[in-house]
N, C-alpha and C positions, 0 to 999 in steps of 0.2 A: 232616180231609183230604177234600178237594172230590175225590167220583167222574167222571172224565172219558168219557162215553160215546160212543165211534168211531159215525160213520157208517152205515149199514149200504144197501145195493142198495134192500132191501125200504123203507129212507126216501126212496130219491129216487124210487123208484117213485112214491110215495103221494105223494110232493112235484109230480111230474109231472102226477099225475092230478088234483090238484088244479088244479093249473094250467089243465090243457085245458080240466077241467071251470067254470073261473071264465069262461075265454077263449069258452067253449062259448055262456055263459048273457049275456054282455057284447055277443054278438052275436043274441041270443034268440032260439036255436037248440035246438031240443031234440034227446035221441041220436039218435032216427029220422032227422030232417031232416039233422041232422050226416054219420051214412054212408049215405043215397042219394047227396049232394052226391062221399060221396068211394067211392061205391061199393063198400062194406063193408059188414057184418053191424050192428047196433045193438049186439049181443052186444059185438062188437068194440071198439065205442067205450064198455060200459059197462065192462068189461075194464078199457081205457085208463086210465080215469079211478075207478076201484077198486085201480088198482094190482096189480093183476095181470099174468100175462106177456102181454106182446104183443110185436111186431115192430117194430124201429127204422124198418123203412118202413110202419108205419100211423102213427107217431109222427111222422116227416116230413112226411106224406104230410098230416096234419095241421097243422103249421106250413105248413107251405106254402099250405095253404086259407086261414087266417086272415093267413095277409100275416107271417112270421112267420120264415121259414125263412133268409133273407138276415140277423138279429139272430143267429139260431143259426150260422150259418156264419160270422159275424163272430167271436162266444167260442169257437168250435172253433179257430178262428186264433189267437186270439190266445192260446190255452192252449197250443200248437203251439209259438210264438213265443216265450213263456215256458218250455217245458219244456227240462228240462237231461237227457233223456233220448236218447243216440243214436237215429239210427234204426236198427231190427230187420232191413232188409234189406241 
């Protein structure tokens, strides 16, 4: 019997940080360069891409620098669109 292992926060962190961290290096950018540009700590951005906690607007705030945020806002929609979830308000 095949063990199925859920998800966990602590993987899409690491899945994110990977992310930025690829998107980082594709623009050949190092962490410093990275948050002068968005005026943040380096700390911040190694955080990020460590997977560590940070803040959904440094994560934005990131997409957004790399042209990025408009594809995010498009699957945020379209999950929206697909969810069978009323709304809470």
């Amino acid at each position: 019997m095949a063990i199925i292992k859920s998800i966990t926060v602590k993987d899409i962190k690491l899945e994110l940080g990977e992310l930025i961290r690829r998107i980082r290096k594709e623009h050949r950018l190092n962490q410093d360069e990275l948050a002068d540009a968005l005026n943040i700590s380096r700390i911040t951005i190694s955080n990020l891409e460590l997977g560590k906690n940070t803040t959904l607007d440094t994560l934005l705030k990131v997409f957004l620098y790399f042209d990025k945020l408009d594809n995010f806002h498009e699957y945020i929609k379209e999950l929206a669109r697909n969810s069978s979830l009323e709304s809470l308000y």
